[in-house]
N, C-alpha and C positions, 0 to 999 in steps of 0.2 A: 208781870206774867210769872206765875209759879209751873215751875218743872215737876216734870212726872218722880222725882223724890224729895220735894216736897222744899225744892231750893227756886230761889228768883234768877232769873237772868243773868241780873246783876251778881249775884253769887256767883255761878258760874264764872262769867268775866272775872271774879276775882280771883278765885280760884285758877284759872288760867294762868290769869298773870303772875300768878305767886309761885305756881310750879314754873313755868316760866323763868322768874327768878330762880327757881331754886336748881334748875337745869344750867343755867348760866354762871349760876356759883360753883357747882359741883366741876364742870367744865374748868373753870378756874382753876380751882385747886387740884382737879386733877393734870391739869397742864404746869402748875406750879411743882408740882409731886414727880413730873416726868424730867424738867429741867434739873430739879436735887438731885436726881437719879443719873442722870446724863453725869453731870457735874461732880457728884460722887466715884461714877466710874472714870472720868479724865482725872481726878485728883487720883482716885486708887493707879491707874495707866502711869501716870507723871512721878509716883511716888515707887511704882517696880523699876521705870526705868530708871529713876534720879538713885536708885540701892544698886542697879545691876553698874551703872556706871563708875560707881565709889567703891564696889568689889573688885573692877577690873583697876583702877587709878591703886587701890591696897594693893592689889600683887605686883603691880608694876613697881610700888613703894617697896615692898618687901623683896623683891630680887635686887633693888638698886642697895638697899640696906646690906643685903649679902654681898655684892660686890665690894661696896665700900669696906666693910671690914674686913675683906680681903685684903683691901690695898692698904689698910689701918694697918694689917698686922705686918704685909710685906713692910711698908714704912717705917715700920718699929724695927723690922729684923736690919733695915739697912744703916739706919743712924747707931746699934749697935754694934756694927765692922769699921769702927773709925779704926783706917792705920791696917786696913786685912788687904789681902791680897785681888787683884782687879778682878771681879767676877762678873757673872749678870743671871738673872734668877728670873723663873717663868711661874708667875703663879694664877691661882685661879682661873684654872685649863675648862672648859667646858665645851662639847660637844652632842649636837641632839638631831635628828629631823626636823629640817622646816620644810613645814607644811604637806609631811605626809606622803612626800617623794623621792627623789633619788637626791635631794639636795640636802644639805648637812651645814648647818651652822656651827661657826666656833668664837672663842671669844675667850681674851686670857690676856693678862697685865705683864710685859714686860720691864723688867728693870737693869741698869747696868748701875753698878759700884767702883770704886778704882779704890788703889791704894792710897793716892794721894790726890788734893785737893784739885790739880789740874788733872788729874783724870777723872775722879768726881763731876769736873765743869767741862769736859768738852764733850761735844754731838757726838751721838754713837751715829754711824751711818753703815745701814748692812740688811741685808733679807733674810726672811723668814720662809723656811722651808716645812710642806709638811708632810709625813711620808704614813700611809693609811694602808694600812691591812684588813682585808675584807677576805669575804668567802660569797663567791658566786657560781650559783649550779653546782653549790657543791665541793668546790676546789678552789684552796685558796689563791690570793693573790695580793698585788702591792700596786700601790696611785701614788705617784708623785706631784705634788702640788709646790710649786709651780711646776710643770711640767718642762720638760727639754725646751720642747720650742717657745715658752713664754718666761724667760729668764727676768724680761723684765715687769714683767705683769704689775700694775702700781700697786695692787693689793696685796703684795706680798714686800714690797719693802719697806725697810724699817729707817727714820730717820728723826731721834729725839737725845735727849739732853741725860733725864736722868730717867724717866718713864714712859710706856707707854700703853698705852689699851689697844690692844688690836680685836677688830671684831668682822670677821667675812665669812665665805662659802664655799663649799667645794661641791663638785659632783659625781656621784657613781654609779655604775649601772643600775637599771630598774631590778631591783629582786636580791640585787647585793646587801648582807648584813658588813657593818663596820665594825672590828674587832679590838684594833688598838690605833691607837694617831701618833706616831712620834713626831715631834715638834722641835725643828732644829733653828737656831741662832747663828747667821755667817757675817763674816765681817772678814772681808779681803780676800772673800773665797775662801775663809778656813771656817770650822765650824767650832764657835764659842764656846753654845752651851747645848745638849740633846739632852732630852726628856721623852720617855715614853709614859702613856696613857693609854692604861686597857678599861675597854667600853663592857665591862660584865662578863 
């Protein structure tokens, strides 16, 4: 039977089937083209977060590198007092907001020296006091950490050899700025060593 353009039946049928195929292909590939696509943006996804990961793991590398060469140099300044008189030295003082509150991080290497080999070698055992000047509403004022009533607070005692890293927290009123930290060394109830740190 011939169709009204001048095609058979049979034509037709094939034609069908061929677009048919050819709907079936396109479908393909365009379901092949959606999955690269997919697949593109998890690799792009996987590849910002595997960068944002390896910036934050470099800064955490890059402050650990600055404290160490802290203790590098403090290390070098001690092994050149052989025979100097019994000291002990605060280095690498730092102090900042953590997390944007009235709470304040610090962090700083202790060390003790002696004149002689058996003060070199015996436990320093003694607390760390910290005395913080701030301005609140305006007027200033002073925090002592430990406070009176927390003399024995574990976070504030000291009990090492030749060094040590102390790292803790303190808190001040909401709206208070911190001005300066002095940071004292006792041992038997006398105070070794003070150091003040003004915060800008």
């Amino acid at each position: 039977m011939v169709g009204p353009f001048g095609r058979t039946s049979g034509d037709a049928v094939a034609e069908l089937s061929r677009l048919r195929e050819r709907i079936d292909a396109l479908e393909g590939e365009l379901a092949q083209h959606r999955s690269v696509s997919q697949s593109a943006g998890s690799t792009l996804q996987i590849e910002r977060t595997t960068r944002e990961q390896i910036e934050r793991q470099l800064k955490i590398l890059e402050a650990e590198n600055v404290r160490l060469k802290e203790d590098l140099s403090l290390f070098e300044s001690l092994t050149e007092v052989e025979g100097a008189v019994s000291d002990a030295t605060i280095s690498g003082f730092t102090v900042e907001p953590d997390g944007g509150g009235p709470r304040y991080r610090y962090r700083m290497l202790i060390a003790v020296r002696g004149a002689s080999k058996s003060e070199r070698e015996r436990e320093f055992h003694g607390q760390l006091q910290l005395v913080v000047k701030l301005r609140h509403q305006g007027k200033a004022a002073i925090m002592n950490f430990p406070s009176p009533g927390e003399q024995k607070k574990e976070q504030f005692r000291l009990n090492f050899k030749h060094f040590q890293r102390v790292d803790g927290n303190f808190e001040v009123p909401h709206g208070a700025q911190v001005t300066s930290v002095e940071v004292r060394l006792l041992e038997d109830g006398a105070t070794k060593v003070a150091k003040v740190f003004n915060l800008g």
